[in-house]
Steps between C-alpha positions, in 0.01 A plus 500: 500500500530224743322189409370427848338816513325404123407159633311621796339764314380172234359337807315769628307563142421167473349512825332800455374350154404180645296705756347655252393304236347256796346739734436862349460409129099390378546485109324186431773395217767504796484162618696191585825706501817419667741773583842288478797799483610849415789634295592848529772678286800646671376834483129441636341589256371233360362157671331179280269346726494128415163303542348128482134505366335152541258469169477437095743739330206711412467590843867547576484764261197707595606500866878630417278737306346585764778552761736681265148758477542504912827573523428825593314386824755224559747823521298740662476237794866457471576879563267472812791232652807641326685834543718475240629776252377360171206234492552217277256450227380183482446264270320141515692239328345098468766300621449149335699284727240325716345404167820383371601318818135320487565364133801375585383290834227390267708401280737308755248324637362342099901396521461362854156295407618360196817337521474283257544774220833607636628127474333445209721836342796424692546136327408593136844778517751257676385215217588827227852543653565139492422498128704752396836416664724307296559085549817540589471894613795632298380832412756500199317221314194755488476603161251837390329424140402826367 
């Protein structure tokens, strides 16, 4: 199948899910959820649904809970804007790259605000390469005791 026909058909069910899960959906463990992208198999059978959900990990999990228990809704809303064939079943997936990307920046910006520590690091491994070269830096004067 072509892929621009599968990529269009992604966009659509993650607006359709997006829709959803904001406007239609009134389960109060649904909340603070991001609708970020959709995969959907070759055949279209099959789409994961990945989501950002803002909270505790506790949370994260009892909302995916949650959705995965409305995908039925999330798909019955599809078929009302798709004319398709087959219906993909759908499947919500946590994607864990906001959270990733906001440990890193985190982390970046301890680097950024203490430069000192860097330097600091920096000078105690160039003085450890100067001590173990050679005086005269003929590597066949080296000798291995065993």
């Amino acid at each position: 199948m072509k892929t621009h026909r599968v990529a269009r058909i992604a966009e659509v069910i993650r607006e359709v899910a997006s829709e959803t899960i904001l406007f239609k959906m009134s389960d109060p463990r649904i909340s603070m959820v991001t609708v970020l992208r959709a995969d959907v198999s070759g055949d279209l059978q099959h789409a994961k649904i990945y989501v950002s959900v803002m909270g505790d990990e506790e949370h994260q999990k009892e909302t995916l809970y949650a959705l995965n228990g409305a995908a039925g809704f999330v798909q019955s809303q599809l078929a009302d804007r798709m004319k398709t064939r087959f219906l993909p079943v759908l499947t919500f997936v946590l994607d864990q790259g906001i959270k990733k990307s906001l440990e890193i920046s985190k982390l970046i910006q301890e680097a950024l605000a203490n430069p000192s520590k860097l330097s600091d690091s920096d000078q105690e491994e160039e003085s450890d390469d100067v001590e173990q070269e050679d005086s005269d830096g003929d590597p066949s004067e080296v000798i291995k005791e065993e």
